[in-house]
C-alpha positions in Angstrom: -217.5 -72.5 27.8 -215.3 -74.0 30.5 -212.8 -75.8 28.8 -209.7 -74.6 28.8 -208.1 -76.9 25.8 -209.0 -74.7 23.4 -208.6 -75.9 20.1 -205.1 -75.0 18.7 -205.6 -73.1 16.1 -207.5 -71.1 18.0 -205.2 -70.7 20.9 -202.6 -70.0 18.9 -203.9 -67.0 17.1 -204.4 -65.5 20.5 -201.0 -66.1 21.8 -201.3 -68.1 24.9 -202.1 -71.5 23.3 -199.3 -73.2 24.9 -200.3 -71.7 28.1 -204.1 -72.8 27.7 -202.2 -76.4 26.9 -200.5 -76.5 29.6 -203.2 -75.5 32.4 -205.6 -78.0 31.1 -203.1 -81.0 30.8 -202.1 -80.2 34.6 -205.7 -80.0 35.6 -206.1 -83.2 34.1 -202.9 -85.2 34.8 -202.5 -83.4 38.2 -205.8 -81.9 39.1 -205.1 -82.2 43.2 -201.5 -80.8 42.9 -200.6 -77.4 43.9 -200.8 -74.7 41.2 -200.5 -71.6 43.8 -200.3 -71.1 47.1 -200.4 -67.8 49.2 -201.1 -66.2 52.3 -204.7 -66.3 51.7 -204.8 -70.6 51.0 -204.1 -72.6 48.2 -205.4 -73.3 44.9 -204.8 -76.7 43.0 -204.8 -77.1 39.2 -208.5 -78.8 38.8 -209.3 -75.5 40.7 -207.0 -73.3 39.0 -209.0 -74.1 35.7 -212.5 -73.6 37.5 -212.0 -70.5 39.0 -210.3 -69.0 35.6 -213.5 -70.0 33.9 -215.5 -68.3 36.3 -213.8 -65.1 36.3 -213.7 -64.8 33.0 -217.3 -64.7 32.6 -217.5 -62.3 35.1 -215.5 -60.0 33.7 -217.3 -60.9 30.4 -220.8 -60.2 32.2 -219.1 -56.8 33.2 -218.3 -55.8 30.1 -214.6 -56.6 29.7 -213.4 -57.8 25.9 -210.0 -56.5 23.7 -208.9 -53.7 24.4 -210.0 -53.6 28.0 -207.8 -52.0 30.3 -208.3 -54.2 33.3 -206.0 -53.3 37.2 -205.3 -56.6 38.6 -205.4 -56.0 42.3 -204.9 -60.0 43.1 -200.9 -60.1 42.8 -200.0 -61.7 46.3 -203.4 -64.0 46.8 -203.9 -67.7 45.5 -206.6 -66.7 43.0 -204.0 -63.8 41.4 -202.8 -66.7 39.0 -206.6 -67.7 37.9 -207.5 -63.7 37.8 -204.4 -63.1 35.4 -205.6 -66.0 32.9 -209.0 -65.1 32.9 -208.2 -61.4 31.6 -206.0 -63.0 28.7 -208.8 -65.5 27.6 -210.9 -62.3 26.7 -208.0 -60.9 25.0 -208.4 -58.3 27.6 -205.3 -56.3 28.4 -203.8 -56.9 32.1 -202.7 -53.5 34.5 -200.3 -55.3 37.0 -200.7 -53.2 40.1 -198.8 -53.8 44.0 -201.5 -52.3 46.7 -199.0 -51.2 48.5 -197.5 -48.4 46.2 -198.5 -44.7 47.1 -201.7 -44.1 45.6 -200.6 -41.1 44.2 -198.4 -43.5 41.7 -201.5 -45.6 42.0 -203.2 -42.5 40.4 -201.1 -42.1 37.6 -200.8 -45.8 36.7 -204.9 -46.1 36.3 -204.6 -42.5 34.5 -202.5 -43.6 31.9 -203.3 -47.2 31.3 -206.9 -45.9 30.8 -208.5 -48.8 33.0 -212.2 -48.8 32.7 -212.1 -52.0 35.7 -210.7 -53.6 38.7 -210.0 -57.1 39.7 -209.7 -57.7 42.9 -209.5 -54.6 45.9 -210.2 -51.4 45.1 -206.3 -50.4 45.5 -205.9 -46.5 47.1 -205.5 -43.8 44.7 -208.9 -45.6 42.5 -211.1 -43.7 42.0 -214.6 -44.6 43.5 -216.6 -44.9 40.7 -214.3 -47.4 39.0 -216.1 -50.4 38.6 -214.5 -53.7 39.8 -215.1 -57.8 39.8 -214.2 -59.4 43.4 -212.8 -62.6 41.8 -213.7 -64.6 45.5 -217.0 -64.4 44.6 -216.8 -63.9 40.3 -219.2 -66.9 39.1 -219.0 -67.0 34.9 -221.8 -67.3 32.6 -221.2 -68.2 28.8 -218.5 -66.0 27.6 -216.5 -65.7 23.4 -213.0 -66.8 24.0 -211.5 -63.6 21.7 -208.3 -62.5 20.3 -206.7 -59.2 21.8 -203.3 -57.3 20.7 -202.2 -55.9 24.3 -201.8 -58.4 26.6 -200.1 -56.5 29.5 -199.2 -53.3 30.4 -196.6 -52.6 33.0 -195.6 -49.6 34.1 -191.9 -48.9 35.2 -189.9 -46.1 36.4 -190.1 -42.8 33.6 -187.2 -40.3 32.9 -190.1 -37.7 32.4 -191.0 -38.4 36.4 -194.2 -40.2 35.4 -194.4 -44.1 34.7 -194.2 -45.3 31.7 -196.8 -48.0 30.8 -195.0 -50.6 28.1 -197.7 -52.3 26.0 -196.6 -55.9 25.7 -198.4 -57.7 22.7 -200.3 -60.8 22.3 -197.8 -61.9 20.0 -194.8 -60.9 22.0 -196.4 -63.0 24.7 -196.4 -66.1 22.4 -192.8 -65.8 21.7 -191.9 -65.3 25.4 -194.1 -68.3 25.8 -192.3 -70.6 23.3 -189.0 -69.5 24.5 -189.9 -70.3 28.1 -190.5 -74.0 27.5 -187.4 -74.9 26.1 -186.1 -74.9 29.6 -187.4 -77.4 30.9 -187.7 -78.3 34.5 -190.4 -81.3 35.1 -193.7 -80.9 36.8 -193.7 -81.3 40.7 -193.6 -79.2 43.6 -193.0 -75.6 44.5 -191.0 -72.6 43.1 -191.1 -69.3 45.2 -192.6 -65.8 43.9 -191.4 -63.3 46.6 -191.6 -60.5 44.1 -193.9 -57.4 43.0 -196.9 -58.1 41.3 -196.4 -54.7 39.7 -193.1 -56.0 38.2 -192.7 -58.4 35.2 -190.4 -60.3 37.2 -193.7 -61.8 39.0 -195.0 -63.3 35.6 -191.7 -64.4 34.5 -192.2 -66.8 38.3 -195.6 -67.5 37.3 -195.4 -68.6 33.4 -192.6 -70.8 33.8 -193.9 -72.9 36.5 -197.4 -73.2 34.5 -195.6 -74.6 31.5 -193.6 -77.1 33.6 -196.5 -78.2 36.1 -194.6 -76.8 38.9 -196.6 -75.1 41.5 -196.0 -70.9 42.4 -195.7 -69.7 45.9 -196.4 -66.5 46.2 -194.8 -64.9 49.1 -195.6 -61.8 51.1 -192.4 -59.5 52.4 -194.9 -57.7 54.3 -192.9 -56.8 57.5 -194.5 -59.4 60.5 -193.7 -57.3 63.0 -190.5 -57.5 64.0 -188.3 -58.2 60.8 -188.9 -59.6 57.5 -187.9 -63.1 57.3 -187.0 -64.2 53.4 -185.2 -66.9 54.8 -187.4 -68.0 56.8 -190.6 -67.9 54.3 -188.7 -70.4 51.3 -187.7 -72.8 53.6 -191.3 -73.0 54.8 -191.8 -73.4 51.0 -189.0 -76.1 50.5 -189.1 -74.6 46.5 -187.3 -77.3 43.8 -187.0 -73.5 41.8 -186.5 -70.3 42.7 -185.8 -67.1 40.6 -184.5 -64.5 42.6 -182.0 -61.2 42.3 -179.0 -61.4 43.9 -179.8 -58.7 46.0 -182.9 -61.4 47.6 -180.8 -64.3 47.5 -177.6 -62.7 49.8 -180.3 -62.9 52.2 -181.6 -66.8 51.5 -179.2 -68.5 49.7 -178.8 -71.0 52.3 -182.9 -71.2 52.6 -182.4 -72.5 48.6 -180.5 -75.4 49.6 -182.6 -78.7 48.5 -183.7 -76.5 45.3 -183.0 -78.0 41.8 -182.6 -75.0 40.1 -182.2 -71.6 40.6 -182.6 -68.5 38.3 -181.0 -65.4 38.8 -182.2 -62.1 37.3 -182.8 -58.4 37.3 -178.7 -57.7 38.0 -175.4 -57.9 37.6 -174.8 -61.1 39.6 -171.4 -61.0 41.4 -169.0 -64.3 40.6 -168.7 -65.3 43.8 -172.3 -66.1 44.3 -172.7 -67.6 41.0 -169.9 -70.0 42.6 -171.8 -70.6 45.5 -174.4 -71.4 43.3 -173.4 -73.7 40.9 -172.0 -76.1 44.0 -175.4 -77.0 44.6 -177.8 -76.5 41.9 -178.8 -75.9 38.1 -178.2 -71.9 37.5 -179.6 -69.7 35.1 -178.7 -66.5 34.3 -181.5 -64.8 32.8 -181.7 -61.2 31.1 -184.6 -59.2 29.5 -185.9 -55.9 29.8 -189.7 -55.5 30.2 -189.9 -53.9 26.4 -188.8 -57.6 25.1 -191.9 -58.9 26.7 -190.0 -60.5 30.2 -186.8 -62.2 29.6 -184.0 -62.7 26.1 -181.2 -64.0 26.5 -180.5 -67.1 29.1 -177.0 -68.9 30.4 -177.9 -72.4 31.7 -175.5 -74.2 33.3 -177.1 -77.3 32.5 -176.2 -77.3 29.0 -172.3 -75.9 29.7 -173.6 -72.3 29.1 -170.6 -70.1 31.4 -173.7 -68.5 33.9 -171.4 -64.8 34.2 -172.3 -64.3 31.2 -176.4 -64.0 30.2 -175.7 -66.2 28.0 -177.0 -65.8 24.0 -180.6 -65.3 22.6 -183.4 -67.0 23.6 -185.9 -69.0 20.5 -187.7 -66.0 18.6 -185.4 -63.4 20.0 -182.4 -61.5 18.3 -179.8 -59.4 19.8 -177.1 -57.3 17.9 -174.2 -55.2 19.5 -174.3 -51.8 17.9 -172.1 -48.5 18.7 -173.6 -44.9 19.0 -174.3 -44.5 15.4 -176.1 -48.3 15.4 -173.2 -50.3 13.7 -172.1 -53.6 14.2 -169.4 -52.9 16.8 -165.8 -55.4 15.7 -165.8 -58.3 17.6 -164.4 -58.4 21.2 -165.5 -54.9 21.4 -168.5 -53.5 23.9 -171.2 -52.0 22.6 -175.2 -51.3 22.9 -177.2 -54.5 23.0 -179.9 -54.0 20.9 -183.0 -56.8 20.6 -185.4 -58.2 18.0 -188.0 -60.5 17.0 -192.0 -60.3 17.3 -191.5 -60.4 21.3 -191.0 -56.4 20.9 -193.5 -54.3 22.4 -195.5 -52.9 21.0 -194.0 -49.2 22.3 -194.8 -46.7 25.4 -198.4 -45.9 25.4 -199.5 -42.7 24.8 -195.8 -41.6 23.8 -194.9 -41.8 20.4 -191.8 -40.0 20.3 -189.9 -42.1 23.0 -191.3 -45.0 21.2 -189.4 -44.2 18.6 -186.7 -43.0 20.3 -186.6 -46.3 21.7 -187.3 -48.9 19.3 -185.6 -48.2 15.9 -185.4 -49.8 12.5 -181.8 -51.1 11.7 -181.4 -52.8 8.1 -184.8 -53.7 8.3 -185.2 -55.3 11.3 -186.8 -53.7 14.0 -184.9 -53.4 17.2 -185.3 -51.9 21.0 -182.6 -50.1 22.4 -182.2 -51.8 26.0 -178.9 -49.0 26.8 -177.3 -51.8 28.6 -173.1 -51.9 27.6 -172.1 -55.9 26.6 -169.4 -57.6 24.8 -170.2 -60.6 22.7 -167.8 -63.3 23.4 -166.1 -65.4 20.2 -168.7 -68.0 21.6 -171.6 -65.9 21.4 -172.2 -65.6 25.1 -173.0 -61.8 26.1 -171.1 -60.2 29.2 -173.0 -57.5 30.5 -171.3 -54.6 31.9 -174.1 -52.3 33.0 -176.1 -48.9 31.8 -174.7 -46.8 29.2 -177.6 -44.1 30.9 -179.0 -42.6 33.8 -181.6 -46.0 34.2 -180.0 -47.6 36.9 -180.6 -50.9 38.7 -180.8 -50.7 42.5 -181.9 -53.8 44.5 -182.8 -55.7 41.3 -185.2 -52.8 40.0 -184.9 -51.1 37.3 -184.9 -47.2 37.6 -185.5 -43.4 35.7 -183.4 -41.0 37.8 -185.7 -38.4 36.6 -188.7 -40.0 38.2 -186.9 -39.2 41.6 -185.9 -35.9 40.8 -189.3 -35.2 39.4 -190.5 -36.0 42.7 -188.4 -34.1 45.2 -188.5 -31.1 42.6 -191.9 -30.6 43.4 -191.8 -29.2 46.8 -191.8 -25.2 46.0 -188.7 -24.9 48.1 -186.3 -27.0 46.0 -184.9 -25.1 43.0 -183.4 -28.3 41.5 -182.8 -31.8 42.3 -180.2 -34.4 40.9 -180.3 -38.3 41.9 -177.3 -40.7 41.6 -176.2 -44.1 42.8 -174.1 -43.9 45.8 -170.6 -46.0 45.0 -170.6 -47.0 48.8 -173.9 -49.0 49.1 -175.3 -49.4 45.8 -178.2 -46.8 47.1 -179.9 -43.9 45.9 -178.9 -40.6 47.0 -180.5 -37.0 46.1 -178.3 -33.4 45.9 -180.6 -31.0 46.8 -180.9 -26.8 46.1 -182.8 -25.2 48.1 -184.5 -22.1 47.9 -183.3 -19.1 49.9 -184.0 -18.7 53.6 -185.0 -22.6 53.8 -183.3 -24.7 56.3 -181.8 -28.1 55.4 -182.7 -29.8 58.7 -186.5 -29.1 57.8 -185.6 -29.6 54.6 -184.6 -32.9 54.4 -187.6 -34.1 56.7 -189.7 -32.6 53.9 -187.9 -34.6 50.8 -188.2 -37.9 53.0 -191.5 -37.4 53.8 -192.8 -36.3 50.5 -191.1 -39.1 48.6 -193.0 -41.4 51.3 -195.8 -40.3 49.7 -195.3 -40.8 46.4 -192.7 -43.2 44.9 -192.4 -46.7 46.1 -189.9 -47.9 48.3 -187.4 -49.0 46.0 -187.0 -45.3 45.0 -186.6 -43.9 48.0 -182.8 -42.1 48.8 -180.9 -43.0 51.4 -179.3 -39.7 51.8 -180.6 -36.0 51.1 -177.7 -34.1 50.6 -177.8 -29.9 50.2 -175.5 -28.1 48.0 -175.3 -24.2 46.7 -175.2 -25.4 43.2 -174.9 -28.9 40.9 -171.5 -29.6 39.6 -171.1 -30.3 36.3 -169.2 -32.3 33.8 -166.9 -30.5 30.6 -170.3 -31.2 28.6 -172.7 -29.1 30.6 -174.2 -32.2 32.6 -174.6 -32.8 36.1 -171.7 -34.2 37.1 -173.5 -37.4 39.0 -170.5 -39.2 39.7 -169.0 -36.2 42.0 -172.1 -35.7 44.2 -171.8 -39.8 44.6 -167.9 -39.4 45.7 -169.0 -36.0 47.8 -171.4 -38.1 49.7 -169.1 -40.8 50.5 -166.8 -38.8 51.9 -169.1 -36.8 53.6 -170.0 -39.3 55.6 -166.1 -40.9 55.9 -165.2 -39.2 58.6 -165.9 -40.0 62.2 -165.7 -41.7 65.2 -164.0 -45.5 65.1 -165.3 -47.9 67.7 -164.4 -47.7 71.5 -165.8 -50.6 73.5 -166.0 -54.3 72.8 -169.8 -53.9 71.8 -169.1 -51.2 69.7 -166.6 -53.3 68.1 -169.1 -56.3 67.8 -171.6 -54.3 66.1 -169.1 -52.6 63.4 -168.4 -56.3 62.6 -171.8 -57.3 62.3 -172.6 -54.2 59.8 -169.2 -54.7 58.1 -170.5 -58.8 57.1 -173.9 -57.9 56.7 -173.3 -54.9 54.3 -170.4 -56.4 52.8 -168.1 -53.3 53.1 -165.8 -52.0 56.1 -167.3 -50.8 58.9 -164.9 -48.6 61.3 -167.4 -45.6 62.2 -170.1 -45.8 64.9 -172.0 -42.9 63.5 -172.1 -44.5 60.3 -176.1 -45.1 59.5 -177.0 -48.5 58.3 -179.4 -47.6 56.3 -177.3 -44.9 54.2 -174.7 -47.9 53.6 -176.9 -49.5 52.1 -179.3 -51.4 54.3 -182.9 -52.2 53.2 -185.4 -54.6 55.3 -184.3 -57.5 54.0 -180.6 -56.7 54.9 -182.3 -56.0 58.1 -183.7 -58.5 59.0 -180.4 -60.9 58.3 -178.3 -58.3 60.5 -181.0 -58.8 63.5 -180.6 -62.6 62.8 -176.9 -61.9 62.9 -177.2 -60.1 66.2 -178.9 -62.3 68.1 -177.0 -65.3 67.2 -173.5 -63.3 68.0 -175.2 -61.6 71.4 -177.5 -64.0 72.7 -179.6 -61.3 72.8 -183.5 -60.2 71.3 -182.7 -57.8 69.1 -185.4 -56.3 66.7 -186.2 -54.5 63.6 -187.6 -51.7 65.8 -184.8 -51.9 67.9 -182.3 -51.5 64.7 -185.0 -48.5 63.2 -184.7 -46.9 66.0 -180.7 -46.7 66.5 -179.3 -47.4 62.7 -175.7 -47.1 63.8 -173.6 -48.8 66.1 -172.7 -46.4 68.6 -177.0 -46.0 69.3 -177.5 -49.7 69.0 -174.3 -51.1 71.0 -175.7 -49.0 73.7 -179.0 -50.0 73.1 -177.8 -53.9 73.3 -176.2 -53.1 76.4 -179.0 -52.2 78.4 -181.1 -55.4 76.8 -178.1 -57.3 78.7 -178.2 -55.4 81.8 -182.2 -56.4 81.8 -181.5 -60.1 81.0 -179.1 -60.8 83.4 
């Protein structure tokens, strides 16, 4: 079989027909056009189709059928698109992995997905006897196209310190599928995927440029050297869409600028980029936690929709606004947004008892408990407010405290460990108790180091604090909101600047960062820098000095007393 216009009673029992439909109308009405580009080359749609075919006999020929765990190891190369749909034409279920996570998480992904095979790279922390299918060289015999129930299975961050997997259905997928074409965009050209492939933020870039004919450009943040440049990389691309957080687009915004529409996701988006926004393009404002299979509610601007809001309920979804006890909340009141509809998940695998902690029956309906605070609006439109819990969102992702703490609280010489979200910054920061007779210099080279090793980047803290004991709220809680305010002013104090570089380089943090600047021994990273703020402030620098300034050269002195004397010097050479 290598057709993929599968009849459609067929495809639509296995919950990607309109996906299927899509494919093979592009690889016949645009077979030469892009369908994905990457590092590694491009793929077109006639090819797209081809190479889908051929991997999924290969995976067929290796065994692979519903209820096959399968690690895609293919996220940021041109056949990662092909490698996905081959998995779900088996009715196979999909592991998203990102390579570059520590394999120890790695580890613990393929444990508890149960993943009996790999397509594409063996990824570190895989075992070696875990069979895989390079899909470069997959060539597909005949092969059952099958219905599944677990599509996907993505893993994100878990309040018991391991990730939790979400089993997203074949069903749910169908649903997210339906509600994804009625925004329609037009088939042509390129929209940008800088994102995870770990993430469901990746397929959500993926599915809705399928369904609309629109090519996906998958980018790699990999650092080149010297800085990473996000800029840069879309204008390369010249996307007509790009969905991006707004943490990613305060660093391209003005890349976007011939781009018909832009999506923005994964975070509170502040107003006055949304008015930045809306000057030049169509704007979405697009919400949806990973257990409501990718995205539920939408503000389009397009069809008058006010985009600070996320807007109302996307085809096949419900929300409700319950209190505490799961009651309607009066209107104009906040409350608990709560979702429905047959795009649910399916629940956490192997753990029954968050599952239904998580996902509760209300008046019959089945509904997930996102623990996101909103308000619906006489109009219907939601305004989101934030967590009502300790999952956070830094950077666009979406975060367990506990899994930090989990981490750092291994080390035998921590006694406990509590993580919070800096109010200066938007960053992660970790109170620490140490064991008697350790020393908090070595002892905060040892947290750094160790969560190096196991938690991806995104979780790493910015600042290691010590403290004889946790504080604690009137209810017996740690008190997380006073070791955020104890760090901040910790680090208040000190030394404002002295000469007129010291003075340029506080005002290149301060726009850069967004926040006042006045202390030279302030550490840009502990503000809130990450490498994409990075590599904007070495852009920044060397447009305002004249000078080569680098992402080493900002590693190496992160505040501006080191690096205004380190500029200095790079003039002395120059001149």
């Amino acid at each position: 079989m290598t057709d993929l216009a599968l009849p459609v009673h067929a495809a639509r029992s296995r919950g990607i027909g309109s996906l299927e439909a899509a494919v093979a109308r592009w690889a016949a009405e645009r077979p030469t056009a892009t369908a994905c580009s990457a590092p590694d080359g491009v793929l077109d749609f006639a090819g797209l189709a081809e190479r889908t075919t051929a991997i999924a006999g290969a995976l067929a020929a290796a065994g692979a059928g519903p209820g096959t765990a399968i690690a895609l190891t293919t996220g940021r190369s041109r056949l990662a698109v092909a490698s996905l749909l081959a998995v779900w034409r088996l009715g196979a279920t999909a592991v998203p992995l990102d390579e570059r996570h520590p394999a120890a998480r790695t580890a613990e992904v393929l444990d508890d997905a149960g993943v009996s095979l790999i397509l594409g790279r063996r990824p570190p922390g895989a075992p070696a006897e875990l069979p895989f299918v390079d899909p470069e060289t997959a060539r597909g015999g005949p092969f059952a196209v099958v219905e599944g129930e677990i599509a996907y299975l993505v893993h994100t961050s878990g309040s018991a310190g391991r990730p939790k997997g979400v089993e997203v259905t074949y069903a749910g997928l169908e649903t997210a599928l339906g509600a994804m074409s009625t925004i329609h965009i037009g088939p042509g050209g390129l929209g940008v995927n800088p994102l995870s492939p770990a993430f469901d933020g990746w397929l959500w870039c993926v599915l809705l440029h399928l369904l609309n004919g629109v090519g996906t450009a998958i980018l790699d943040l990999a650092d080149d050297g010297e800085h990473v440049d996000l800029a840069g990389r879309i204008a390369a691309v010249a996307p007509r869409t790009a969905s991006l957080t707004p943490s990613l687009l305060a660093s391209c915004a003005d890349a976007l600028a011939g781009a018909e529409v832009v999506v923005v996701a994964g975070e509170r988006c502040p107003r006055g980029m949304l008015e930045v926004l809306l000057a030049r393009h169509r704007v979405l404002n697009v919400y949806g936690p990973t257990e409501a299979t990718i995205a539920a509610t939408c503000a389009d601007s397009a069809r008058g929709d006010d985009v600070t809001t996320i807007g109302r309920a996307l085809p096949g979804y419900l929300t409700r606004v319950l209190d505490d006890d799961l009651r309607p909340v009066p209107a104009g009141t906040r409350g608990e947004l709560c979702l429905g509809g047959p795009a649910l998940a399916r629940g956490y695998r192997g753990d029954p008892d968050l599952t239904a902690r998580k996902f509760v029956t209300v008046d019959g309906e089945r509904l997930f408990r996102t623990g996101d605070e909103v308000l619906a609006r006489p109009d219907g439109q939601l305004e989101f407010f934030g967590r009502l819990d300790t999952q956070v969102k830094v950077r666009g992702f979406r975060i367990e405290l506990g899994e930090l703490e989990r981490v750092v609280e291994q080390l035998p010489a921590v006694i406990a460990a509590t993580a919070f979200v800096r109010t200066a910054g938007g960053t992660l920061g970790v109170a620490v108790v140490l064991a008697d007779g350790h020393d908090p210099v070595a002892g905060a080279l040892l947290v750094r180091e160790h969560c190096r090793t196991f938690l991806p980047e995104h979780l790493y803290p910015s600042t290691v604090d010590f403290v004889p004991a946790l504080p604690y709220t009137d209810r017996g809680k740690v008190d997380r909101a006073a070791l955020a305010l104890a760090a901040d002013a910790a680090r208040s104090a000190g030394r404002a600047p002295a000469t007129a570089r010291e003075h340029e380089v506080c005002a290149v943090f301060a726009e850069v960062l967004d926040q006042p600047v006045a202390d030279v021994a302030a550490d840009f990273f502990e503000l809130g820098g990450h490498s994409l703020l990075a590599a904007r402030m070495v852009a920044v620098l060397r447009k305002r000095t004249g000078l080569r300034a680098s992402i080493p050269l900002l590693l190496g002195n992160p505040n501006p007393a080191a690096l205004a004397a380190e500029l200095d010097r790079l003039a002395e050479v120059s001149s």
